[in-house]
PyMOL Python script that loads the backbone (N, CA, C, O; Angstrom):
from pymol import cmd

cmd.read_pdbstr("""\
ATOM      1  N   UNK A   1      41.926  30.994  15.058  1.00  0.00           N
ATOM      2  CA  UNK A   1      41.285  30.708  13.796  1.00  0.00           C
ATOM      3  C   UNK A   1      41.307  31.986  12.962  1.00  0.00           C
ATOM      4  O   UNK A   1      41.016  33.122  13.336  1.00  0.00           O
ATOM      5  N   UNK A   2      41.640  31.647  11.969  1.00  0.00           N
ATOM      6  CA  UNK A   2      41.664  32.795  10.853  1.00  0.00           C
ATOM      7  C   UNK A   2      40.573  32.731   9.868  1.00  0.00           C
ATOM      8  O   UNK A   2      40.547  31.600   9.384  1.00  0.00           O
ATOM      9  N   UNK A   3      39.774  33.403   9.439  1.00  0.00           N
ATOM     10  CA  UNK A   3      38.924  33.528   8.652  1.00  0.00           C
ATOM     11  C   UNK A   3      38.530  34.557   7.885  1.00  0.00           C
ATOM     12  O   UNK A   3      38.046  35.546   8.435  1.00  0.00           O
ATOM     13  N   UNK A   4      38.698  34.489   6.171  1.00  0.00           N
ATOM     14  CA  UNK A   4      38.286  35.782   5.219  1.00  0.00           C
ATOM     15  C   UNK A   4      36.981  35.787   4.407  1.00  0.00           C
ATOM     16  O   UNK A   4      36.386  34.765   4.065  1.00  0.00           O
ATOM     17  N   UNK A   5      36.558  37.178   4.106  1.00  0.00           N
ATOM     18  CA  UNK A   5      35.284  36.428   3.709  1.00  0.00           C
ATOM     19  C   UNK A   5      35.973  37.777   2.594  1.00  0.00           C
ATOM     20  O   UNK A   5      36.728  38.667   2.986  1.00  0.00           O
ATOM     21  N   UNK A   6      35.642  37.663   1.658  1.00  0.00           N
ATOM     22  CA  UNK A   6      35.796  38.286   0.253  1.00  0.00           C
ATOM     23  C   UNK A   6      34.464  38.907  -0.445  1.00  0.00           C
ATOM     24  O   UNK A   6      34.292  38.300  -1.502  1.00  0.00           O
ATOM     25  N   UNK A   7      33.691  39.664  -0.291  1.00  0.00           N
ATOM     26  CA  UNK A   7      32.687  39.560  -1.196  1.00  0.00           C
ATOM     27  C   UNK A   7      32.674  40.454  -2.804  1.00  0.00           C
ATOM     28  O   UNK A   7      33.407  41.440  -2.890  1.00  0.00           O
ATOM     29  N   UNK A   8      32.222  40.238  -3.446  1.00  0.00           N
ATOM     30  CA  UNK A   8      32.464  40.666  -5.097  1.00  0.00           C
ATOM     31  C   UNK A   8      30.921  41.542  -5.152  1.00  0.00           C
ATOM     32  O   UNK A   8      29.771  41.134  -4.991  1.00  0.00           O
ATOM     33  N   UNK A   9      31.590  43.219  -5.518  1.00  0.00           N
ATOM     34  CA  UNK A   9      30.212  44.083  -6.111  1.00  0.00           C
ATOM     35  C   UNK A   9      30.091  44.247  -6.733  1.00  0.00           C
ATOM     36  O   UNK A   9      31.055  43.888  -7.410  1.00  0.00           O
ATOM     37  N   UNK A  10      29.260  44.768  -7.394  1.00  0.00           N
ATOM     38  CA  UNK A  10      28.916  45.554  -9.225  1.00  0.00           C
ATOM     39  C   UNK A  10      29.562  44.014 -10.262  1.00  0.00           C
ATOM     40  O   UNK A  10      30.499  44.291 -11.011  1.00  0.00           O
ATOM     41  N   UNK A  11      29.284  43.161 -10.271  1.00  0.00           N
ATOM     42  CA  UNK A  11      29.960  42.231 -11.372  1.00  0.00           C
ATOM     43  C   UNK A  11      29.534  42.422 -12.631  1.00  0.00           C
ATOM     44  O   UNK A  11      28.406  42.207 -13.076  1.00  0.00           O
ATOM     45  N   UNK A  12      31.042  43.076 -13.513  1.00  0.00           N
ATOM     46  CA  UNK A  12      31.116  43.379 -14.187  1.00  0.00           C
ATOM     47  C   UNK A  12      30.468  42.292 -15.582  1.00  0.00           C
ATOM     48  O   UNK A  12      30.164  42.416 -16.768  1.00  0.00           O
ATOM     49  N   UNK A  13      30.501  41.500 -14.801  1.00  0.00           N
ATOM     50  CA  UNK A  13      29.932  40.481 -16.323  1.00  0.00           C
ATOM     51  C   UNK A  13      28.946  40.284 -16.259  1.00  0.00           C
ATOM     52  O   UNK A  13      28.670  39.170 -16.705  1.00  0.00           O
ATOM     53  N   UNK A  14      27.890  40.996 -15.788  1.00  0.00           N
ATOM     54  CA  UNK A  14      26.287  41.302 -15.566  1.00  0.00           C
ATOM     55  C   UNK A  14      25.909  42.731 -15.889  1.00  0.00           C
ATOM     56  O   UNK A  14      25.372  43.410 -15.013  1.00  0.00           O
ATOM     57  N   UNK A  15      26.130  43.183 -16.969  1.00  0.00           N
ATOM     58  CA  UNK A  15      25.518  44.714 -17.243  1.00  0.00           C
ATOM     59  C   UNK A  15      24.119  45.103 -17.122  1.00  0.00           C
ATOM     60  O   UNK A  15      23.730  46.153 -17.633  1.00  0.00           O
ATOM     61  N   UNK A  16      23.308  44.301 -16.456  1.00  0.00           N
ATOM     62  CA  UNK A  16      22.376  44.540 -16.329  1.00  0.00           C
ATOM     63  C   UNK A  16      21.861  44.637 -14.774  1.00  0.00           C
ATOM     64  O   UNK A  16      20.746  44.915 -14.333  1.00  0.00           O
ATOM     65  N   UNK A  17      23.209  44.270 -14.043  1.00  0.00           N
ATOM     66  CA  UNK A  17      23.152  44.436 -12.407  1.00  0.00           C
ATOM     67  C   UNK A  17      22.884  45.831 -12.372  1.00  0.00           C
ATOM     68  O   UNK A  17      23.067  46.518 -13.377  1.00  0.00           O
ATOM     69  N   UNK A  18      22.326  46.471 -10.950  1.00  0.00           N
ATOM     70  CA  UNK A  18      22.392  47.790 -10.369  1.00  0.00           C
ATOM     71  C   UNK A  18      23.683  47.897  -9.530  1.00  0.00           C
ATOM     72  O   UNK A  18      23.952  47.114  -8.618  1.00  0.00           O
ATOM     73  N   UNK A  19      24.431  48.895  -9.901  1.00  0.00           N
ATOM     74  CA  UNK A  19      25.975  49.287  -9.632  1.00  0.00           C
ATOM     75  C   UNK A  19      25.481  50.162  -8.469  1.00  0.00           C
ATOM     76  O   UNK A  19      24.786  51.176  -8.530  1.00  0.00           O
ATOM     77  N   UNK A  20      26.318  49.154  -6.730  1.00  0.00           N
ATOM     78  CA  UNK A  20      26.741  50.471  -5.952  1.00  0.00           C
ATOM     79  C   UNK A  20      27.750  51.134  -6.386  1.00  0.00           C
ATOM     80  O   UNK A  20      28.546  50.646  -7.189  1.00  0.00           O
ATOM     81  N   UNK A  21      27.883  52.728  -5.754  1.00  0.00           N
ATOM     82  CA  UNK A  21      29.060  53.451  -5.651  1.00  0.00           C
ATOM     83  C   UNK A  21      29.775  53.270  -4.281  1.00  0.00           C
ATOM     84  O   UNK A  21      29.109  52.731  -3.398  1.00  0.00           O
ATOM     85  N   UNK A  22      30.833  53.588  -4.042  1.00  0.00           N
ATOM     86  CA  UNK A  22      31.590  52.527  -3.117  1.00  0.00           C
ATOM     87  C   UNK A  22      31.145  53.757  -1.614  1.00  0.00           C
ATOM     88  O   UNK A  22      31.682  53.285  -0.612  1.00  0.00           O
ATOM     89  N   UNK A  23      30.434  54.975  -1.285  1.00  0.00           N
ATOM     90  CA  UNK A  23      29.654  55.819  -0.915  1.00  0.00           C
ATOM     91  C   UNK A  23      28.562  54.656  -0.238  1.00  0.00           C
ATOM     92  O   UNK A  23      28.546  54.592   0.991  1.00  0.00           O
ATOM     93  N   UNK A  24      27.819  53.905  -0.876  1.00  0.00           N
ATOM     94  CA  UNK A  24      27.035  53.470  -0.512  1.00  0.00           C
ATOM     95  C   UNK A  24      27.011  51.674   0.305  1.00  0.00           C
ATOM     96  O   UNK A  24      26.426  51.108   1.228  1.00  0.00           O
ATOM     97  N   UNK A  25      28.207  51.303  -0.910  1.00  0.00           N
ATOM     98  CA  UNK A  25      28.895  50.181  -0.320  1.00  0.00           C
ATOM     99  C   UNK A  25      29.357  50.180   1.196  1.00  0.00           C
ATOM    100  O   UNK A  25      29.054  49.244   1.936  1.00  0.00           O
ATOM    101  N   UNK A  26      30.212  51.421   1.693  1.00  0.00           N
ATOM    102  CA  UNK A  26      30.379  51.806   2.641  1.00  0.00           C
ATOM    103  C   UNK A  26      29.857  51.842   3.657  1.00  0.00           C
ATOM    104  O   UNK A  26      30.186  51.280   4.702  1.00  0.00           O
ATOM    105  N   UNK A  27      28.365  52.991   3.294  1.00  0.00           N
ATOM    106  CA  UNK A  27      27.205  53.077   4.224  1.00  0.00           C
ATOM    107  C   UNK A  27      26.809  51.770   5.019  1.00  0.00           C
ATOM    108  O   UNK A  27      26.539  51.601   6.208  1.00  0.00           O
ATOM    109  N   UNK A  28      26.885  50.647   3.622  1.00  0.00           N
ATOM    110  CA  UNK A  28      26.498  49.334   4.004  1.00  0.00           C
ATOM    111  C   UNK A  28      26.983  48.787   5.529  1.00  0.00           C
ATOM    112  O   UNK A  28      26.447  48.323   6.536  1.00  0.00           O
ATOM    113  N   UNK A  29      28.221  49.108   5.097  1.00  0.00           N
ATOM    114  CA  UNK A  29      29.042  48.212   6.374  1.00  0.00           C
ATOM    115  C   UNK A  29      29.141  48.468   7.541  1.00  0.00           C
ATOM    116  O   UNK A  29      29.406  47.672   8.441  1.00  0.00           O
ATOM    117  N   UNK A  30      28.873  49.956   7.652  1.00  0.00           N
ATOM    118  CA  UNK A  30      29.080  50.900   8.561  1.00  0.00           C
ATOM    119  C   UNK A  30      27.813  50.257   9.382  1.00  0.00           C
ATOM    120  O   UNK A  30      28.022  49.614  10.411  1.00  0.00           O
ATOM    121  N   UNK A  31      26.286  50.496   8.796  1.00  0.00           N
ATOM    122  CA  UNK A  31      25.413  49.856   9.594  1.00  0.00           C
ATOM    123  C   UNK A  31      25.399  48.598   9.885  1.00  0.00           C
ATOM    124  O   UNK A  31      24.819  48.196  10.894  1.00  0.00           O
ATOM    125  N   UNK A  32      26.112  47.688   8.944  1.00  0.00           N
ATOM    126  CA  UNK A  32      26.387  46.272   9.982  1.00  0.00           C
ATOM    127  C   UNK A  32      27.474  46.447  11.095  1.00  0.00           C
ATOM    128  O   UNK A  32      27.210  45.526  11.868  1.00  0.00           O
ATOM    129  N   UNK A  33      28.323  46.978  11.494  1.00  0.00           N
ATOM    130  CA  UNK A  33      29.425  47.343  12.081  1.00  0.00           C
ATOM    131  C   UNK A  33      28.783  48.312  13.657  1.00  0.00           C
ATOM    132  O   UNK A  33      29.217  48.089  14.787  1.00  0.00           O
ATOM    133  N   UNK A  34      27.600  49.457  13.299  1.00  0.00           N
ATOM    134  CA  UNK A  34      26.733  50.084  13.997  1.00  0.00           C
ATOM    135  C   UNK A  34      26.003  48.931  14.895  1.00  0.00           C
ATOM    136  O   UNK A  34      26.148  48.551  16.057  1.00  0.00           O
ATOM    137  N   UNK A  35      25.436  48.677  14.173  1.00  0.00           N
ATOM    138  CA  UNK A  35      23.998  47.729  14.419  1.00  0.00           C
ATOM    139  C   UNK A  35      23.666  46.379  13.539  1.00  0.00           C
ATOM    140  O   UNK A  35      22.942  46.443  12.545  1.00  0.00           O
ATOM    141  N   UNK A  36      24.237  45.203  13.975  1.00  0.00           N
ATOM    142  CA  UNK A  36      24.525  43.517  13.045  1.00  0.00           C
ATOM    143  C   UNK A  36      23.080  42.624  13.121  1.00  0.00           C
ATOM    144  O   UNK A  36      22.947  41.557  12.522  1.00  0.00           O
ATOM    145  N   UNK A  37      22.170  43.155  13.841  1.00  0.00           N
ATOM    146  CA  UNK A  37      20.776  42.296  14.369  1.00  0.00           C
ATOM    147  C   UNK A  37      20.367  42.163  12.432  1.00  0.00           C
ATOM    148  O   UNK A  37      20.487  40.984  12.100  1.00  0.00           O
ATOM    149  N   UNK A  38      20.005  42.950  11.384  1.00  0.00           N
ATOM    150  CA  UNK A  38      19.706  42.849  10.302  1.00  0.00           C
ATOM    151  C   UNK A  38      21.061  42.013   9.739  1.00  0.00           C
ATOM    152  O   UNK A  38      21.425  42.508   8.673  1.00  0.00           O
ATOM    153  N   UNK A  39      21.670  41.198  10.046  1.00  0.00           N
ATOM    154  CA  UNK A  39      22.842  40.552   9.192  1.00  0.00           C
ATOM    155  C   UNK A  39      23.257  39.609  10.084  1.00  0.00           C
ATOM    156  O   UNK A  39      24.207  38.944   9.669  1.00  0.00           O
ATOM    157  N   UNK A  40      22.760  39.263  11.445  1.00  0.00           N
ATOM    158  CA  UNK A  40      23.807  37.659  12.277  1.00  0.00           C
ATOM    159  C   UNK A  40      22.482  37.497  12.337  1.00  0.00           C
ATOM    160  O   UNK A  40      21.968  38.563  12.672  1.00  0.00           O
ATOM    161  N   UNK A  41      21.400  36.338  12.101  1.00  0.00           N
ATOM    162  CA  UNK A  41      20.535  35.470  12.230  1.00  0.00           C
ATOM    163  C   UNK A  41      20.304  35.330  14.281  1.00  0.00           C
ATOM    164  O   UNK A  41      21.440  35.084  14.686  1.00  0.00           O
ATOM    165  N   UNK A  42      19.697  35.374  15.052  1.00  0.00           N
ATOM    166  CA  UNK A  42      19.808  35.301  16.124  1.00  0.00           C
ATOM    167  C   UNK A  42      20.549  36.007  17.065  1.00  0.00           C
ATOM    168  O   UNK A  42      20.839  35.674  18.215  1.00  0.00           O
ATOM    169  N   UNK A  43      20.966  37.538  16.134  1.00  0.00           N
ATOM    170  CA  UNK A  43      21.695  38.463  17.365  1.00  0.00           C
ATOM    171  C   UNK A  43      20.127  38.683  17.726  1.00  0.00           C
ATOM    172  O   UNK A  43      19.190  38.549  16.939  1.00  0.00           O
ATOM    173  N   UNK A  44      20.028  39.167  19.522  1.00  0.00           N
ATOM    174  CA  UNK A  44      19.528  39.926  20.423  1.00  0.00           C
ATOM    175  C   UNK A  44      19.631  41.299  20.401  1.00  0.00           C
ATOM    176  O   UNK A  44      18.635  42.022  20.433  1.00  0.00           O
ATOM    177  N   UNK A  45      20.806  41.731  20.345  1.00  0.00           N
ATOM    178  CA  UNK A  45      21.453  43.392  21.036  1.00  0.00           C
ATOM    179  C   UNK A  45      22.886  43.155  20.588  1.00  0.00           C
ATOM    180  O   UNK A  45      23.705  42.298  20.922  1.00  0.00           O
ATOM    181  N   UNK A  46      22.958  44.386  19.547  1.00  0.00           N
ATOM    182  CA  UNK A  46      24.616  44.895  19.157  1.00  0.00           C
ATOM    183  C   UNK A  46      24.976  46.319  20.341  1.00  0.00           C
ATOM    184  O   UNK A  46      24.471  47.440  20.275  1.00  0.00           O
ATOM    185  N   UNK A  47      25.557  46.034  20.931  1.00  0.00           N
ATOM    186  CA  UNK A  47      25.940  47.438  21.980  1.00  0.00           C
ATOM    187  C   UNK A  47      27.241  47.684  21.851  1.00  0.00           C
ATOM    188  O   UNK A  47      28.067  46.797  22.067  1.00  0.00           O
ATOM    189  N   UNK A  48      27.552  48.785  21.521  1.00  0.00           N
ATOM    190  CA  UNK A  48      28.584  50.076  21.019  1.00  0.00           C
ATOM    191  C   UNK A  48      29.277  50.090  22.699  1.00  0.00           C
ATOM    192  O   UNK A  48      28.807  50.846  23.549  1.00  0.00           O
ATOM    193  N   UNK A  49      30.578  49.032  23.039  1.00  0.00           N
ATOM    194  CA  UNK A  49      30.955  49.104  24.573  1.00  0.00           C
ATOM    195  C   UNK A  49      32.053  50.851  23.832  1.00  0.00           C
ATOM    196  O   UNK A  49      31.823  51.832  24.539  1.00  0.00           O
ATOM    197  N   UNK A  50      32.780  51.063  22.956  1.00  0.00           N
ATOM    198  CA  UNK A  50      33.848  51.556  23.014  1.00  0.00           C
ATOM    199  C   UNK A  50      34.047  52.480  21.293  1.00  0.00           C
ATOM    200  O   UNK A  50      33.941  51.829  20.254  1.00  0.00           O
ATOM    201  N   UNK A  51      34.248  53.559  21.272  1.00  0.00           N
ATOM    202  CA  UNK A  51      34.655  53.883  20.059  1.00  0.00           C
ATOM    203  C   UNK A  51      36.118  54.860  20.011  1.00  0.00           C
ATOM    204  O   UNK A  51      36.310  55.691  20.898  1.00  0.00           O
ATOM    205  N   UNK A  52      36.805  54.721  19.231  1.00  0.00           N
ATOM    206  CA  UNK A  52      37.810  55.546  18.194  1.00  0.00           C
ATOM    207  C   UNK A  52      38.046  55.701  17.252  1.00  0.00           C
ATOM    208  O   UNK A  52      37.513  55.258  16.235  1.00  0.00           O
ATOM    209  N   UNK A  53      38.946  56.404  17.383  1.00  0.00           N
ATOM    210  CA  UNK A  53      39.454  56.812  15.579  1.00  0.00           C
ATOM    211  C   UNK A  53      39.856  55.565  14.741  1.00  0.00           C
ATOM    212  O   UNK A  53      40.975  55.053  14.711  1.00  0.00           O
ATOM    213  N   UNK A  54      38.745  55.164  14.064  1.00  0.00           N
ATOM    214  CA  UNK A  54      39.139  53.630  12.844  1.00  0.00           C
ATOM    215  C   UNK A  54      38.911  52.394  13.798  1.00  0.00           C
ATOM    216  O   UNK A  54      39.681  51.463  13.561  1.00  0.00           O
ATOM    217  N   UNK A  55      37.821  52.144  15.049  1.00  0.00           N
ATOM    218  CA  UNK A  55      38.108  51.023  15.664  1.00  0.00           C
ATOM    219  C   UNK A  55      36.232  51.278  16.744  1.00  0.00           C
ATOM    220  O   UNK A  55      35.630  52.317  17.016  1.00  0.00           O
ATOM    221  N   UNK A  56      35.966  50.122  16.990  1.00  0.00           N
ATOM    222  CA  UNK A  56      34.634  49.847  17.486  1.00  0.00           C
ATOM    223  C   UNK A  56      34.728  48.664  18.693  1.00  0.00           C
ATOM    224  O   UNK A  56      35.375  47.808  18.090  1.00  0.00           O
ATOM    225  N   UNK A  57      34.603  48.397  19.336  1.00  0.00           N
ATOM    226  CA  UNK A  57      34.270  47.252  20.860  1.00  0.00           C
ATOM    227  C   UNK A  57      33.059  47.095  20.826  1.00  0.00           C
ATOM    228  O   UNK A  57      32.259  47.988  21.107  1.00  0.00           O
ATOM    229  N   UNK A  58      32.799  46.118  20.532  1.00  0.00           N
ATOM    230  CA  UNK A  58      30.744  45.700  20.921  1.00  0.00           C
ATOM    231  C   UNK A  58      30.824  44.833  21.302  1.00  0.00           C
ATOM    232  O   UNK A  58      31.866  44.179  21.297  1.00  0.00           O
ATOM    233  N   UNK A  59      29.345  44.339  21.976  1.00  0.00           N
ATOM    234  CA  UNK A  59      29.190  43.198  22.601  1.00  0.00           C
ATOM    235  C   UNK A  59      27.799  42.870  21.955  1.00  0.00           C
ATOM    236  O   UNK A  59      26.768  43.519  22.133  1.00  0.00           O
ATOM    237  N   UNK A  60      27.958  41.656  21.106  1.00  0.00           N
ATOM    238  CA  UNK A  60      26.854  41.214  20.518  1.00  0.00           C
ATOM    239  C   UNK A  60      26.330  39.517  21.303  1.00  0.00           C
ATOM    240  O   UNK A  60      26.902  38.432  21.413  1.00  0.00           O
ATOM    241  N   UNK A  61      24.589  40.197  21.830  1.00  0.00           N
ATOM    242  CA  UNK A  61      24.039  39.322  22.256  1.00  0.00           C
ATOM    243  C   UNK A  61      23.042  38.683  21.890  1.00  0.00           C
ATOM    244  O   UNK A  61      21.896  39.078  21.676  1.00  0.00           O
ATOM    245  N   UNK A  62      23.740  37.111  21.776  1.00  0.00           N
ATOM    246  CA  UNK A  62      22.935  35.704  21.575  1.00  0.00           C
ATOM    247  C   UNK A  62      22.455  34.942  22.188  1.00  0.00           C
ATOM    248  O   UNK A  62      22.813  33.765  22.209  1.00  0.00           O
ATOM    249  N   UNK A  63      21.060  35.659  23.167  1.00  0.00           N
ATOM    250  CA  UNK A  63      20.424  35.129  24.244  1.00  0.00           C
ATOM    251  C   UNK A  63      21.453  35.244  25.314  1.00  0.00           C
ATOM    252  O   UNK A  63      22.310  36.124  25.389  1.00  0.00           O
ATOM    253  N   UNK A  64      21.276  34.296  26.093  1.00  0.00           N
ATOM    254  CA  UNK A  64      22.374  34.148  27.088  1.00  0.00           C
ATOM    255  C   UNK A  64      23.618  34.648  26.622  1.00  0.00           C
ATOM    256  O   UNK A  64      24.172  35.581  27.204  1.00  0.00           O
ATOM    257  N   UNK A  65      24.156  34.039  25.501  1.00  0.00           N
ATOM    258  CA  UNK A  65      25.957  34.139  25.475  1.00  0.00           C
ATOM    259  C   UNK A  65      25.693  35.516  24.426  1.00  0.00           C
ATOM    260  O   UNK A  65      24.856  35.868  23.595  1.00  0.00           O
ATOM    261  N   UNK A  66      27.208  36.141  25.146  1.00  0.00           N
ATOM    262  CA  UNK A  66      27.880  37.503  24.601  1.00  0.00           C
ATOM    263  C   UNK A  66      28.734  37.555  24.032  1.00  0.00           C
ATOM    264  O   UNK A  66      29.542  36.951  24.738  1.00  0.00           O
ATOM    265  N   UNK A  67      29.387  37.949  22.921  1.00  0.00           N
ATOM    266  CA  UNK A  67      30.393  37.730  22.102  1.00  0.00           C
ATOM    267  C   UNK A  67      30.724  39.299  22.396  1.00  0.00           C
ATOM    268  O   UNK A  67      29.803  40.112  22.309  1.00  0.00           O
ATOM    269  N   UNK A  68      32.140  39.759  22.771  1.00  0.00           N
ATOM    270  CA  UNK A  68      32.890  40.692  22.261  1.00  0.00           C
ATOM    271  C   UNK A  68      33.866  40.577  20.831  1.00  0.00           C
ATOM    272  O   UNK A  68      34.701  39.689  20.658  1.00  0.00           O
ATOM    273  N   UNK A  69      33.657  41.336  20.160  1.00  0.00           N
ATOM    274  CA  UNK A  69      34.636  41.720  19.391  1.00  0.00           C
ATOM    275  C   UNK A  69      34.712  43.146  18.961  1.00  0.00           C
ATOM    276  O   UNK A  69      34.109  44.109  19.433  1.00  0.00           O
ATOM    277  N   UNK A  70      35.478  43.106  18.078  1.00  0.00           N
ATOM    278  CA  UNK A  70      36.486  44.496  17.695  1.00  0.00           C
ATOM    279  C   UNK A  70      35.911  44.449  15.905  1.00  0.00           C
ATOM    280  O   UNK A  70      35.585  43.526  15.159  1.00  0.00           O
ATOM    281  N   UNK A  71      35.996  45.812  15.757  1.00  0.00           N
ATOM    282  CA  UNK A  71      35.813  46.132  14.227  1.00  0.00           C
ATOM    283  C   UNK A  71      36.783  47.461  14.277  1.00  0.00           C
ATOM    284  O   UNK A  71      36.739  48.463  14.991  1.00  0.00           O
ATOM    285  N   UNK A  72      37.721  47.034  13.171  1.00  0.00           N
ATOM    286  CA  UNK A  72      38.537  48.005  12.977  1.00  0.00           C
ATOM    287  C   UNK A  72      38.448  48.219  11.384  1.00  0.00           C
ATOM    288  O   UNK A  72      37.934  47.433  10.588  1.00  0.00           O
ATOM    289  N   UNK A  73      39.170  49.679  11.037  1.00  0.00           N
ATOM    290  CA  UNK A  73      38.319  50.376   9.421  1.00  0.00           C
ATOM    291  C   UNK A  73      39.421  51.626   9.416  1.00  0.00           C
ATOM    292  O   UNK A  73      40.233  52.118  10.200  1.00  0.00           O
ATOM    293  N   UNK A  74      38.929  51.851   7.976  1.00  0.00           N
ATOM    294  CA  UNK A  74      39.701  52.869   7.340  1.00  0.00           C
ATOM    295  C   UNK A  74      38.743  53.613   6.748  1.00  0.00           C
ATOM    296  O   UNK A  74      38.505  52.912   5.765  1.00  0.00           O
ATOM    297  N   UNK A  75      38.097  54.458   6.674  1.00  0.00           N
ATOM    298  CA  UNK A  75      36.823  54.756   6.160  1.00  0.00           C
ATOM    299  C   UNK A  75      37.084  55.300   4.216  1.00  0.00           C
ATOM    300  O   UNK A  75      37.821  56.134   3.689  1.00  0.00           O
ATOM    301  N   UNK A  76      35.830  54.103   3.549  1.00  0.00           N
ATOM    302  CA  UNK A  76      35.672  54.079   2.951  1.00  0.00           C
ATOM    303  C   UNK A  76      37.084  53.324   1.971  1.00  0.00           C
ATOM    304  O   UNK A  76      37.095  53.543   0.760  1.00  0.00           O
ATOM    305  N   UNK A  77      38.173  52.488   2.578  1.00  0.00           N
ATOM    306  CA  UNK A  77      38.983  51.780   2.196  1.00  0.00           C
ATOM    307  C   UNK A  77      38.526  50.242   2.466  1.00  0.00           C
ATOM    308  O   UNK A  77      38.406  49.407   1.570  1.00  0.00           O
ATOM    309  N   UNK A  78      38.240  49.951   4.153  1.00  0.00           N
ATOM    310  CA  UNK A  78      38.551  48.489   4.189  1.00  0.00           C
ATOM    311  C   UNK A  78      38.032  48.411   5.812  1.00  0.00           C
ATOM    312  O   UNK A  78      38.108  49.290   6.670  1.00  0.00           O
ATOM    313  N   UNK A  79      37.469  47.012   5.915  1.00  0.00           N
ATOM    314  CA  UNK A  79      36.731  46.852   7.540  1.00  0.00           C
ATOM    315  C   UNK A  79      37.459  45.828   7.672  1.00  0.00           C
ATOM    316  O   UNK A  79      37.932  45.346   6.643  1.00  0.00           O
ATOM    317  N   UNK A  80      37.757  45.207   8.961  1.00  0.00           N
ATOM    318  CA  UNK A  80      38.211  44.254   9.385  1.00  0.00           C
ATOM    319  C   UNK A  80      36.935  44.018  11.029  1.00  0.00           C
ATOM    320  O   UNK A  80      36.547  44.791  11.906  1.00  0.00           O
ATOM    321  N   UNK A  81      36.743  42.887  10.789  1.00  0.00           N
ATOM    322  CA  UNK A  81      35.626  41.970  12.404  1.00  0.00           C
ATOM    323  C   UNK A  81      36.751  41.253  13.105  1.00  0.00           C
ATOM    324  O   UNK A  81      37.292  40.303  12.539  1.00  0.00           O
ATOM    325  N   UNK A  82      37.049  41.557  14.025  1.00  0.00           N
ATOM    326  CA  UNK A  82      37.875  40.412  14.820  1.00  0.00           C
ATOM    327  C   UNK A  82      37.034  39.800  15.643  1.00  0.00           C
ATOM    328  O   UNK A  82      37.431  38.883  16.362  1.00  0.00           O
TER     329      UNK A  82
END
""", "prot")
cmd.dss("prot")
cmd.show_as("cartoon", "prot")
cmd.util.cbc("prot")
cmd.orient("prot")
């Protein structure tokens, strides 16, 4: 299964929005990517199995069941969740 999720910041046709800088946009993701319990509804425990250069292994737990996946990144370009 393939799945994209796109999201749109600072929209420009709202001048009255508060503009991230992409510094902070970043920060954003990084702590969902760190730690997802504030952003998946019913995570338990995000645990850090593995790290490298541009790439993450966790095991996020939903009660009983464990989901591994992968987060791979370019910092401050682009995240990818597998």
């Amino acid at each position: 299964m393939r799945f994209e999720h796109l999201v749109e910041v600072n929209d420009a046709s709202d001048p009255g929005a508060p503009g991230l800088s992409r510094e902070q946009l970043w920060f954003g993701l990084l702590c969902r990517a760190e730690d997802a319990r504030a952003f998946l509804p019913g995570l338990d425990e995000c645990r850090i199995i593995e790290r490298a250069a541009g790439a993450l292994v966790r095991d996020l737990h939903f009660g009983d069941v464990v989901v591994r996946d992968q987060v791979f990144f370019e910092e401050l370009q682009w995240m990818r969740f597998e």
